[in-house]
Backbone bond lengths (Angstrom), bond angles and torsions (degrees), N, CA, C in turn:
res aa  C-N    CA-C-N  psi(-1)  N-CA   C-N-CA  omega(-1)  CA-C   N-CA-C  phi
1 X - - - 1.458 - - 1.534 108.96 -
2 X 1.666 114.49 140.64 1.737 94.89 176.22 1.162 87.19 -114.57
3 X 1.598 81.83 165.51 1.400 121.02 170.93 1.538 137.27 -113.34
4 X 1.169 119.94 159.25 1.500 144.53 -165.29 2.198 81.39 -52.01
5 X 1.721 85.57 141.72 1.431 88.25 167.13 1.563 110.66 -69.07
6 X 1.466 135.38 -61.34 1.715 125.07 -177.44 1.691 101.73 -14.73
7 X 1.488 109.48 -70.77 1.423 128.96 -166.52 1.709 105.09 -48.50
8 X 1.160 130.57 -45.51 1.462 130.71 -165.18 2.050 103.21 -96.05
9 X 1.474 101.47 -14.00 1.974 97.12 164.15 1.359 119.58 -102.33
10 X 1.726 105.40 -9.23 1.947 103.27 143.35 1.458 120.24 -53.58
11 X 1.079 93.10 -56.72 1.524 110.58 -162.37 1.476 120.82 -50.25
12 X 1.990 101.90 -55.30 1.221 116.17 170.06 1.736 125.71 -53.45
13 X 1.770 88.54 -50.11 1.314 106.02 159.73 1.650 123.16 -16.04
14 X 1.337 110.83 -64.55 1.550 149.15 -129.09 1.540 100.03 -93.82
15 X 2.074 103.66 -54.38 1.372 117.24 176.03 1.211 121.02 -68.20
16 X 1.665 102.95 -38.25 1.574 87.11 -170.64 2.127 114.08 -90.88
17 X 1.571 119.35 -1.94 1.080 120.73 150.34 1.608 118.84 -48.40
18 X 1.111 106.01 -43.17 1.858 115.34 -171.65 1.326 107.79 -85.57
19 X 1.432 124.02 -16.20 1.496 118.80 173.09 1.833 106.35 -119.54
20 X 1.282 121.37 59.71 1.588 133.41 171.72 1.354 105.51 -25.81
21 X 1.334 152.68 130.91 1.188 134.53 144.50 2.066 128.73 108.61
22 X 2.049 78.18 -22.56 1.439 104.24 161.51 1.069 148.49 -60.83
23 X 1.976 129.39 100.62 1.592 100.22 175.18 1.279 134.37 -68.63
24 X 1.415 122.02 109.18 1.172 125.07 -178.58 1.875 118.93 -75.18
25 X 1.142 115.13 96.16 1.682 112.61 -177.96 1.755 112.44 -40.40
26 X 0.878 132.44 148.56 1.462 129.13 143.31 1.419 114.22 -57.38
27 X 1.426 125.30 -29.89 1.664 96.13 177.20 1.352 110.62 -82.64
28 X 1.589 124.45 -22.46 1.613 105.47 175.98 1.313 120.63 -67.25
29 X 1.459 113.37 -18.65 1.669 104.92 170.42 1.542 101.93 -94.56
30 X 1.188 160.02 -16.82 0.873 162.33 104.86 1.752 115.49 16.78
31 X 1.130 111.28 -77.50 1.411 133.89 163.95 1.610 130.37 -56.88
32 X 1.446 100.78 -25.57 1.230 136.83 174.62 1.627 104.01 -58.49
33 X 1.726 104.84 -69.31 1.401 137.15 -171.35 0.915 106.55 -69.48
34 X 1.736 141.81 -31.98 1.155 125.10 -85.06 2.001 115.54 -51.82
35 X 1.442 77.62 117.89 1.554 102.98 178.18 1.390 105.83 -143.87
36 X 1.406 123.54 162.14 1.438 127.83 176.45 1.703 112.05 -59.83
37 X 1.348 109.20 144.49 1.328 102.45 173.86 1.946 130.23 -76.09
38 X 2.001 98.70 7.39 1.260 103.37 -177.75 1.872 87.00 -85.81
39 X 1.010 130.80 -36.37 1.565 145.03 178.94 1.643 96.66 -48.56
40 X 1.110 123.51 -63.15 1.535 127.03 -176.60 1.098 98.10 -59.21
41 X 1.000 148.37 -62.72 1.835 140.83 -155.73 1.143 99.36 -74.98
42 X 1.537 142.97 -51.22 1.258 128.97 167.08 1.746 117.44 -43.23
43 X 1.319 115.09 -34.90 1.333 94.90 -174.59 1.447 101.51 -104.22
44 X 1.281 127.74 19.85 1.568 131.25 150.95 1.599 99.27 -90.37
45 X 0.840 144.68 -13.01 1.471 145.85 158.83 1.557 108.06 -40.66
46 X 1.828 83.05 -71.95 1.590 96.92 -170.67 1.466 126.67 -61.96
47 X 1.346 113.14 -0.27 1.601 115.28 -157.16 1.518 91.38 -123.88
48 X 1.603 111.57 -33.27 1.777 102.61 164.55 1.198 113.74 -55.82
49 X 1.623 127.86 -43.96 1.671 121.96 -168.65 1.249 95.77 -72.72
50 X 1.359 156.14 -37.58 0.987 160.74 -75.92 1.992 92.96 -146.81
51 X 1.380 101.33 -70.04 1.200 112.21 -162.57 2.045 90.12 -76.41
52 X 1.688 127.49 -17.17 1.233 116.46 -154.49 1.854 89.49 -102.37
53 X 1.536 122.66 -7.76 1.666 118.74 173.07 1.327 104.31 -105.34
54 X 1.540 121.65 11.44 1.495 114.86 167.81 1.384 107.88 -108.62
55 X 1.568 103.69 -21.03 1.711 97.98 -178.76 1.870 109.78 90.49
56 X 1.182 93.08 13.26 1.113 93.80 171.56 1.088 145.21 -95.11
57 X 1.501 116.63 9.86 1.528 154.91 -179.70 1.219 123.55 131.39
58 X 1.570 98.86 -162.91 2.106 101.89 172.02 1.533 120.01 -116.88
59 X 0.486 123.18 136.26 1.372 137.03 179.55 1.664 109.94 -87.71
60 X 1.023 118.63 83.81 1.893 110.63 -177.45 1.382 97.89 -107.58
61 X 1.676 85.75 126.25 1.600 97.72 171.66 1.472 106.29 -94.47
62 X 1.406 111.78 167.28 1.271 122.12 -177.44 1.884 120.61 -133.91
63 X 1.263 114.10 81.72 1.692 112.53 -159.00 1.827 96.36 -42.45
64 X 1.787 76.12 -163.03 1.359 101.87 -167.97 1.560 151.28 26.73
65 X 1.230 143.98 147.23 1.702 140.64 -139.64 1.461 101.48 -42.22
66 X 0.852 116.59 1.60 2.019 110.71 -174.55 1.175 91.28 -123.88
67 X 1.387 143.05 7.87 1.534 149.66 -170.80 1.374 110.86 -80.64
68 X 1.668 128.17 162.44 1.254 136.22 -161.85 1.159 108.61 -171.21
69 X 1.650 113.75 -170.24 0.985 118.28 136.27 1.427 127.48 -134.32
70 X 1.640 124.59 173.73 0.934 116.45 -171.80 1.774 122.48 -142.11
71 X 1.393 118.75 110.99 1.679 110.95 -178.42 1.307 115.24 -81.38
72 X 1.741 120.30 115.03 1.654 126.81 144.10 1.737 104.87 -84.55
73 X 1.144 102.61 116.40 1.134 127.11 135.31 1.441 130.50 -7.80
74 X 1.361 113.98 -23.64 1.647 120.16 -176.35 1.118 126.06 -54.64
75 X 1.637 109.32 135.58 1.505 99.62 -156.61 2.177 91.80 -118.23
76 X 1.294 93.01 157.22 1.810 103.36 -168.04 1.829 101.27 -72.69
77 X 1.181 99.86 144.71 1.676 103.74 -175.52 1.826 112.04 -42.50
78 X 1.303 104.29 -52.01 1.254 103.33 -171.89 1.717 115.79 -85.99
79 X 1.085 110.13 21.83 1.543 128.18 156.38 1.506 104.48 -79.63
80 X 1.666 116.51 -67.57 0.992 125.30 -145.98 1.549 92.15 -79.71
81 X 1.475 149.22 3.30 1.225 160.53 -129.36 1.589 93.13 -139.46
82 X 1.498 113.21 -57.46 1.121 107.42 -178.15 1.588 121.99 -86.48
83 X 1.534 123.14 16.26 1.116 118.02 162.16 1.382 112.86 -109.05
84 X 1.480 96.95 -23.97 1.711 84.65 175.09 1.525 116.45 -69.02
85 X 1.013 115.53 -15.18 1.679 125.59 177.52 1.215 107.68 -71.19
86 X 1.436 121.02 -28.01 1.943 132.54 171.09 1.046 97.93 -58.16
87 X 1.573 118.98 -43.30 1.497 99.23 -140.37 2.028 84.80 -107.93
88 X 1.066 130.64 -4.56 1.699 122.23 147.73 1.307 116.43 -61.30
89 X 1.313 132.28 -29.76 1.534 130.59 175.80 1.436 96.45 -90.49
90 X 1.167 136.68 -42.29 1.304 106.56 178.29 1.280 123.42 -53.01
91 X 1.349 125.57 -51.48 1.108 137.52 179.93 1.763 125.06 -73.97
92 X 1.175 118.15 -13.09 1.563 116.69 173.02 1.627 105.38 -79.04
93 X 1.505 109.99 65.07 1.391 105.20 -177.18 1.842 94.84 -129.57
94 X 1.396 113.26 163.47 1.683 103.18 -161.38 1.428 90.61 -98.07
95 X 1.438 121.21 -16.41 1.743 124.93 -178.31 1.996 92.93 -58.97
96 X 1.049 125.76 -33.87 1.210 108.72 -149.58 1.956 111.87 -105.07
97 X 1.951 87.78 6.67 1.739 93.42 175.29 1.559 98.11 -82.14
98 X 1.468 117.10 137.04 1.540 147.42 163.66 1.036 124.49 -96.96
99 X 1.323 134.07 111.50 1.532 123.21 162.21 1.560 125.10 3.14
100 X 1.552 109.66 146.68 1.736 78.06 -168.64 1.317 116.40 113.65
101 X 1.309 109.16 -71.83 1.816 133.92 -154.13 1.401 97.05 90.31
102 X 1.404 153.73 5.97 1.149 126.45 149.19 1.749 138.34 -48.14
103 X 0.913 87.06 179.80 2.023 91.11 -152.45 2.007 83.83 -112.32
104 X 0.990 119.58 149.13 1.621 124.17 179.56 1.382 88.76 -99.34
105 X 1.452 130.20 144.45 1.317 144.68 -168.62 1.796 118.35 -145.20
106 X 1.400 96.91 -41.51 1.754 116.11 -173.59 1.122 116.62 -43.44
107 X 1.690 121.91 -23.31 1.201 121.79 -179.21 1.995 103.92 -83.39
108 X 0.955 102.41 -52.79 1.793 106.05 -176.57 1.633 110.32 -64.33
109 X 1.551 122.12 -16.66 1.088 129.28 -179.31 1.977 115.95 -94.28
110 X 1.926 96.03 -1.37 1.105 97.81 156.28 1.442 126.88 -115.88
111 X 0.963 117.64 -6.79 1.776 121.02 148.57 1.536 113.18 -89.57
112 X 1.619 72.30 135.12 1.590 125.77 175.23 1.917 120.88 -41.76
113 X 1.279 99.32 -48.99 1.619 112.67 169.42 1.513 106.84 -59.86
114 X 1.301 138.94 -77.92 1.870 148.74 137.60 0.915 100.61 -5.12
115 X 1.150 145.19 -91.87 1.284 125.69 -157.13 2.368 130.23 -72.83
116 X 1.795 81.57 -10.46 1.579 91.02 163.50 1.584 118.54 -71.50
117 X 1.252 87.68 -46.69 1.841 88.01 166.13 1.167 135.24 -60.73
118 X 1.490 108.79 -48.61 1.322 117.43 162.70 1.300 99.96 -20.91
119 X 2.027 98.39 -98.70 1.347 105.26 -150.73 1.968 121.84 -61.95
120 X 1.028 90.22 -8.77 1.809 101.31 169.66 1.414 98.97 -61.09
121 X 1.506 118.46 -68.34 1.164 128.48 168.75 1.852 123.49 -12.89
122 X 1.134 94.55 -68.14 1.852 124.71 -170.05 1.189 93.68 -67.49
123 X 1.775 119.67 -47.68 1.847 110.97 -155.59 1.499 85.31 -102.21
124 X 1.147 129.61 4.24 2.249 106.83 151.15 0.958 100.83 -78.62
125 X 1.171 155.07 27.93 1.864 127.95 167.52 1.461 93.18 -127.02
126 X 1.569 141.09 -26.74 0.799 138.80 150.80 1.668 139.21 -50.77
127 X 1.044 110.84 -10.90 1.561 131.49 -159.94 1.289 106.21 -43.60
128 X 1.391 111.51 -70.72 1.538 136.16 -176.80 1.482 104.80 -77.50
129 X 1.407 142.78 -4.01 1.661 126.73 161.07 1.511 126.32 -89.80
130 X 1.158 104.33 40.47 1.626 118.51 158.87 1.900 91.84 47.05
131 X 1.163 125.17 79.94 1.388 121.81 173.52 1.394 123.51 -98.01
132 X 1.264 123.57 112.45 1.417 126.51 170.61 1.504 135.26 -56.67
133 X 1.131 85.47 -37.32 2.111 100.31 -161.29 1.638 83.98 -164.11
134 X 1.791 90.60 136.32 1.377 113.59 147.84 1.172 116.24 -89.91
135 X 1.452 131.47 137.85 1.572 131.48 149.88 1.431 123.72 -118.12
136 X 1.563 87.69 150.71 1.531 71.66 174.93 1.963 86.41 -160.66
137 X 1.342 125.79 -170.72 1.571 118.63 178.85 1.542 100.05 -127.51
138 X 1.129 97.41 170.79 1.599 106.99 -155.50 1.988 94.31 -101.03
139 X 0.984 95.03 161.69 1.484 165.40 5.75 1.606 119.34 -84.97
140 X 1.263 116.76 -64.44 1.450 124.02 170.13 1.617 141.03 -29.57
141 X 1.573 75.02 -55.49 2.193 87.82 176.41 1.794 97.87 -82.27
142 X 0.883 115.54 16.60 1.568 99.78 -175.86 1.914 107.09 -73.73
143 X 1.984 88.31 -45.04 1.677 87.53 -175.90 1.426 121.56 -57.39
144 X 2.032 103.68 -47.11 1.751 101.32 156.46 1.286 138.96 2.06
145 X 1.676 80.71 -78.75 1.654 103.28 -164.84 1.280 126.65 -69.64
146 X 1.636 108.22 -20.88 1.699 110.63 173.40 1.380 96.10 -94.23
147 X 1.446 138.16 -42.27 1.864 120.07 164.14 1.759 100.93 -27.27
148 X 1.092 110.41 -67.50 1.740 120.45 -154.11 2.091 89.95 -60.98
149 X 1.409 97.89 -58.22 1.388 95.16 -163.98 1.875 103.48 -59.20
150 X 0.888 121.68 -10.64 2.205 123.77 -165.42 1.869 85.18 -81.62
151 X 1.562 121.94 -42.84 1.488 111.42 -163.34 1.194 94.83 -91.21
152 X 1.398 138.73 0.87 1.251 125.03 -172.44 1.789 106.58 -116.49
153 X 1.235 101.59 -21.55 1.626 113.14 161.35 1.800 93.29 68.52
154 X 1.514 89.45 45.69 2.227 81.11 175.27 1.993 76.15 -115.54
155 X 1.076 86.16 -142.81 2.020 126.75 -165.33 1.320 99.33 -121.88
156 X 1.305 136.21 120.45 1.259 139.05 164.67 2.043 93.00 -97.96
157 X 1.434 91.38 151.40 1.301 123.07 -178.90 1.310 121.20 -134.98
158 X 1.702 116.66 118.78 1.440 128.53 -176.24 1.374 119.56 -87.79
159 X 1.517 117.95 129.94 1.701 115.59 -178.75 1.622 92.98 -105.10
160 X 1.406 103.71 136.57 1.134 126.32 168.80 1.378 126.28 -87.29
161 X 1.587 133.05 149.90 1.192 122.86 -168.27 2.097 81.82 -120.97
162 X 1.368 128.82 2.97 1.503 114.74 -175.31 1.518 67.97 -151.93
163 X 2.063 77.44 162.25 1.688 96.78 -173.26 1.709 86.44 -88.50
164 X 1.572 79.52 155.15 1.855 100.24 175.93 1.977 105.94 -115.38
165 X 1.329 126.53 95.76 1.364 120.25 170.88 1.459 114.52 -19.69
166 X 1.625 124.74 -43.46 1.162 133.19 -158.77 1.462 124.12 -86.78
167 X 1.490 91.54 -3.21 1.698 117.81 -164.29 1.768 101.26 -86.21
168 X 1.702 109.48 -56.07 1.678 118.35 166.33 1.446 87.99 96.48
169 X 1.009 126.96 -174.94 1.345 155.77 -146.92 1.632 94.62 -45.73
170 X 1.231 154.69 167.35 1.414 144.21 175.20 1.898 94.28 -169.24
171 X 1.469 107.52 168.47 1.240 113.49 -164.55 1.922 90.93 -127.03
172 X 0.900 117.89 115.51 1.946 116.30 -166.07 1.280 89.98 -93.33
173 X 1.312 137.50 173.99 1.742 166.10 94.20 1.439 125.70 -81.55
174 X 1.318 102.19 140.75 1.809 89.83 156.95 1.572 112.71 -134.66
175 X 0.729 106.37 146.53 1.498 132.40 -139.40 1.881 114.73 -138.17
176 X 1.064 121.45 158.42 1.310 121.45 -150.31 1.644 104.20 -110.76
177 X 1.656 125.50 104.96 1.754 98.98 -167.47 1.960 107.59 -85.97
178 X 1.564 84.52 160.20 1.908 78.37 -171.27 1.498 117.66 -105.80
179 X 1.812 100.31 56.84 1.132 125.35 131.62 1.491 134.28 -27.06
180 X 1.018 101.78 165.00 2.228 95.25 173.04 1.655 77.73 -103.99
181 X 1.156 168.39 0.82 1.534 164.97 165.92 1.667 98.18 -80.18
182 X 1.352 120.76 -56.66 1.078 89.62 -172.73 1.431 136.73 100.95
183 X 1.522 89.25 3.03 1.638 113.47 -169.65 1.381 128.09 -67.81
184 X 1.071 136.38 119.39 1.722 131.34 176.49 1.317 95.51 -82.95
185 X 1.581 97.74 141.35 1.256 131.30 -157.22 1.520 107.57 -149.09
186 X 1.651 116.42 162.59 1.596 100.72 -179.47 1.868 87.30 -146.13
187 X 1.430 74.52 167.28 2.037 87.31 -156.57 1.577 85.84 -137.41
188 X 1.640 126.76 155.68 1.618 113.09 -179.87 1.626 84.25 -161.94
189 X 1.202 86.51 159.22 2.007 99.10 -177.39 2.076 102.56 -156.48
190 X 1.579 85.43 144.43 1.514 88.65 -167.82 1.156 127.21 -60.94
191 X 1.766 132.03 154.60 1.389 85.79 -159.08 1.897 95.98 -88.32
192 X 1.144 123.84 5.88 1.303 121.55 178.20 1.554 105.62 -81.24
193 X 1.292 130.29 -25.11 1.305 109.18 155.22 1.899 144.57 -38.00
194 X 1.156 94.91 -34.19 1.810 85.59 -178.34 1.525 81.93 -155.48
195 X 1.551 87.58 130.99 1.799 124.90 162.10 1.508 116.63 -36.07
196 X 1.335 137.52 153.41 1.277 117.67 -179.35 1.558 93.88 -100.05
197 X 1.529 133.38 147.23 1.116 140.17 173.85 1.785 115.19 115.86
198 X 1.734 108.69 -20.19 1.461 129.99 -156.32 2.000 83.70 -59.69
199 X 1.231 78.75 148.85 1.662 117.90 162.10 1.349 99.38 -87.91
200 X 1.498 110.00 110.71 1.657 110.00 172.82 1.462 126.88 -126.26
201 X 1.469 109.82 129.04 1.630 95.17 172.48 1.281 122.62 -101.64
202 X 1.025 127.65 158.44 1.892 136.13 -166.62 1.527 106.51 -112.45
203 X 1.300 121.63 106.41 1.678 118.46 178.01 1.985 91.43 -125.26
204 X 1.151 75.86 148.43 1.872 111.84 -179.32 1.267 133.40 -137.69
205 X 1.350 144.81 155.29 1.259 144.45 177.36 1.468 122.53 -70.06
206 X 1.534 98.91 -52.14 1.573 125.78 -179.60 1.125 108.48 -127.03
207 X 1.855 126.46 164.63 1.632 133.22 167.30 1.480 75.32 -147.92
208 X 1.269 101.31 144.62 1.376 122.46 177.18 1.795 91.49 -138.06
209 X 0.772 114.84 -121.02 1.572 136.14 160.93 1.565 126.74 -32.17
210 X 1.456 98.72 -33.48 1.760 95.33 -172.58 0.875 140.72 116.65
211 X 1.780 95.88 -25.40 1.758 106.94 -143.63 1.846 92.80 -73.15
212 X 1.504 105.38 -61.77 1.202 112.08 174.36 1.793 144.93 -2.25
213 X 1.858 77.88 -80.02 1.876 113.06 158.05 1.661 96.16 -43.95
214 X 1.376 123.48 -64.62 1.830 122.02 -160.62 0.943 101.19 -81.07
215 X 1.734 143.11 -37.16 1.283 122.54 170.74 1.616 116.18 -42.12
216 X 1.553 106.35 -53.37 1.582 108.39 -160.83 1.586 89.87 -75.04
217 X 1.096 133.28 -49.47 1.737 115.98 179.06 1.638 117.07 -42.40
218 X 1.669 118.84 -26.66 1.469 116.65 171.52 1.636 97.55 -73.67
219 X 0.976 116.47 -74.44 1.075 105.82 -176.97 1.851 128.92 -22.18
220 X 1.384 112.31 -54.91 1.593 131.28 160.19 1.798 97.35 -28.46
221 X 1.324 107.23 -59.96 1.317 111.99 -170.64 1.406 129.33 -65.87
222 X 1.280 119.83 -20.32 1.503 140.71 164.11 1.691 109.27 -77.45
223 X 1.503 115.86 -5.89 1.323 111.28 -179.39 1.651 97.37 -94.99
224 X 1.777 117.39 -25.13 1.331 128.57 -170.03 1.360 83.79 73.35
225 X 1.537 133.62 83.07 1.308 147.95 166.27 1.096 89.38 -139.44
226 X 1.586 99.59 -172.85 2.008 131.44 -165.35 1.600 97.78 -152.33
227 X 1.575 88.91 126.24 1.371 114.58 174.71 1.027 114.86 -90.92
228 X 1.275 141.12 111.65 1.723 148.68 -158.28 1.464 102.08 -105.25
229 X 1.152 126.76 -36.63 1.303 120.39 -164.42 1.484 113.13 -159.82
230 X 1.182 137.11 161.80 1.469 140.15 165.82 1.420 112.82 -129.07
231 X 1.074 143.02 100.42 1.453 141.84 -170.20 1.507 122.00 -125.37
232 X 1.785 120.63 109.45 1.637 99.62 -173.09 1.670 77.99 -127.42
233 X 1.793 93.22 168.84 1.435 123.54 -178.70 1.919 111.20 -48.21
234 X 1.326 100.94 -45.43 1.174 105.69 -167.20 1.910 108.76 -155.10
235 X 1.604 130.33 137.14 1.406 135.68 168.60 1.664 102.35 -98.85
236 X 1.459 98.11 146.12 1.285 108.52 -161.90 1.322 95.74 -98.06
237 X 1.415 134.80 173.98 1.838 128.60 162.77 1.545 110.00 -87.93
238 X 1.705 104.60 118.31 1.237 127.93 -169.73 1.142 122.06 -127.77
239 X 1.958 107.07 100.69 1.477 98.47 -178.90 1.456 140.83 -82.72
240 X 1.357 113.29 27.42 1.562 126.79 -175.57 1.325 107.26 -101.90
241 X 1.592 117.86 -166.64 1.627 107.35 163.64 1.520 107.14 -99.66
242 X 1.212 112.87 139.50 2.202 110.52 -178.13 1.439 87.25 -72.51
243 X 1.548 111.25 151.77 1.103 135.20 150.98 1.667 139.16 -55.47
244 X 1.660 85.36 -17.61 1.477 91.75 162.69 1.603 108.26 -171.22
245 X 1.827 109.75 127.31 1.279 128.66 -162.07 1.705 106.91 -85.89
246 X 1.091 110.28 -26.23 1.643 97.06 -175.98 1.343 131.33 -79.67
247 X 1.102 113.93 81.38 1.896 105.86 -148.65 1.993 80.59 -142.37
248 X 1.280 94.48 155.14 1.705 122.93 152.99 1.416 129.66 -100.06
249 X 1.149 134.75 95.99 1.610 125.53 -169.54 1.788 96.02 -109.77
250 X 1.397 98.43 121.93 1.946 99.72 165.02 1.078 117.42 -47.86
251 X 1.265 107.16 -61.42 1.591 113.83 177.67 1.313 124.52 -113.97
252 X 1.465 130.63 174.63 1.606 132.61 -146.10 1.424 112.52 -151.75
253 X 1.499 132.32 92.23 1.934 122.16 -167.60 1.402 70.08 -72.85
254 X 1.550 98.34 126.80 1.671 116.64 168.49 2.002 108.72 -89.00
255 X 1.402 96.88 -35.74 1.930 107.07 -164.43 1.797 88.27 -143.47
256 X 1.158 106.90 169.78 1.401 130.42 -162.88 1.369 110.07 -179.16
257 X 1.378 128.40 98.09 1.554 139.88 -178.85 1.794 98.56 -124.40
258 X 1.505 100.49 88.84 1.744 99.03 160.59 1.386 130.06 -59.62
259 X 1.733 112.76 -33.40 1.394 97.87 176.69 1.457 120.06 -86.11
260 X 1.401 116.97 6.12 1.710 108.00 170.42 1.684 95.70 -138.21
261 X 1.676 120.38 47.38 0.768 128.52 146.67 1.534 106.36 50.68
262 X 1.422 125.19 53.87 1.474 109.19 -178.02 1.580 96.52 -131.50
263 X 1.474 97.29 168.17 1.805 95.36 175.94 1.816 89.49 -168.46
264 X 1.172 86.18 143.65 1.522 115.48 -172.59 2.040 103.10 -111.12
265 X 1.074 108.68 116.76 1.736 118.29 159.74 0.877 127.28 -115.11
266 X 1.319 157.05 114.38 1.391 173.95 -177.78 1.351 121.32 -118.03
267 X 1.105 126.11 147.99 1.479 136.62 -161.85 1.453 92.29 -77.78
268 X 1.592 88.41 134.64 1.454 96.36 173.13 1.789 136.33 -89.25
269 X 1.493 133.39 -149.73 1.080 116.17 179.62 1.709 126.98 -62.51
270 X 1.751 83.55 -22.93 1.820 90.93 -176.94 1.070 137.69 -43.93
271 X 1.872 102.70 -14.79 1.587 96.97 -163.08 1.637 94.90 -95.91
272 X 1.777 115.99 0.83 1.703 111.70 -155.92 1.805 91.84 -66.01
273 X 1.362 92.36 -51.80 1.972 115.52 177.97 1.544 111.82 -45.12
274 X 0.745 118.36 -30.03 1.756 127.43 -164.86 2.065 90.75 -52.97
């Protein structure tokens, strides 16, 4: 039976949010509707301008009989500018300095709203680097990495710091944490988790030291993969040298005063790249 156009630019609307990254043919929505496929492209018209003055991504069409369309997710610089600025006021609060100089996070990393942004956030700068697999190690970056991995429509993959029975065969490292201790440590991931050759990105909560971020990049390397990117929420203030410089952090503890309880966050390098 067809339907009223309003009813079929919900719909389209609706599908192609839930399938990020998808070519969508004109005859399956076509067939869908059944309506003509000059009817479908007009209301892929309307939902490209639509979704590209809200900022709500792109809409790339793709001509001819193998033609479609397709939603990235990409979000406009000064979107991604004005949430990272949310998430500096959230956090310049003295409740949330930790021993350490860490920043308390666990609570915003368990709502649903926070962590959509986030990873919306993380997977616009990624858009265009052909990404295979998210990684990241558990416990913390796990929620991250499936936000980042849902807009990027790959497989996120968990590194373990203990063996899991349920995991099966796994590939270990040990690796140096970037502690002021200094401790070797070992991290392992299944080997049925990630393809050998995958394009991988690395998201995290914290970088302090490095060790972490470079452990899981050795690891990447025992798969004979490629590390595209390293990206965490926030870098902590670290007076050693990190173990590894090529990274994106949203945010930045700029100052840290324990005895009058203050802490300063500022946007980090991510936005220089944008």
């Amino acid at each position: 039976m067809k339907i009223k156009r309003s009813e079929r630019l919900i719909d389209i609307t609706h599908y192609l949010l839930e399938h990020p990254h998808t070519l969508v043919s004109l005859t399956f929505f076509s067939k869908r509707y059944e309506s003509a496929k000059s009817s479908i492209s007009e209301d892929l018209t309307i939902v490209k301008k639509t979704f590209s003055e809200r900022g709500i991504g792109i809409i790339e069409t793709v001509p001819g009989a193998a033609g479609g369309a397709r939603y990235i997710p990409k979000m406009k610089k000064e979107d991604i500018e004005g949430i990272i600025q949310e998430l500096c006021d959230e956090l310049n609060h003295s409740e949330r300095l930790l021993p350490g100089g860490y920043v308390y996070l666990s609570d915003m990393l368990g709502q649903p709203d926070w962590l959509r942004k986030i990873g919306r956030v993380i997977a616009s700068f990624y858009m265009d680097k052909e990404i295979d697999a998210v990684m990241t190690v558990a416990t913390k970056g796990v929620p991250i990495a499936q936000a980042v991995a849902t807009y990027l429509n790959v497989p996120f993959v968990i590194v373990r710091r203990d063996s899991k029975v349920t995991e099966g065969s796994t590939v270990s490292i040990n690796y140096v944490s970037g502690s002021s201790s200094q401790r070797v440590e070992k991290m392992e991931l299944s080997r049925r988790s990630l393809k050998r050759g995958s394009r991988v990105l690395i998201v995290d909560d914290f970088l302090k030291g490095g060790g972490t971020v470079n452990g899981m990049k050795s690891l990447i390397e025992e798969f004979d993969a490629e590390l595209v990117g390293a990206t965490v929420i926030a870098e902590n203030i670290y007076q050693g040298v990190r173990s590894i410089d090529n990274y994106t952090a949203l945010l930045k503890v700029d100052s840290v005063d324990v005895e009058s309880r203050t802490i300063q966050v500022v946007p980090g390098n991510f936005i220089a790249y944008l």
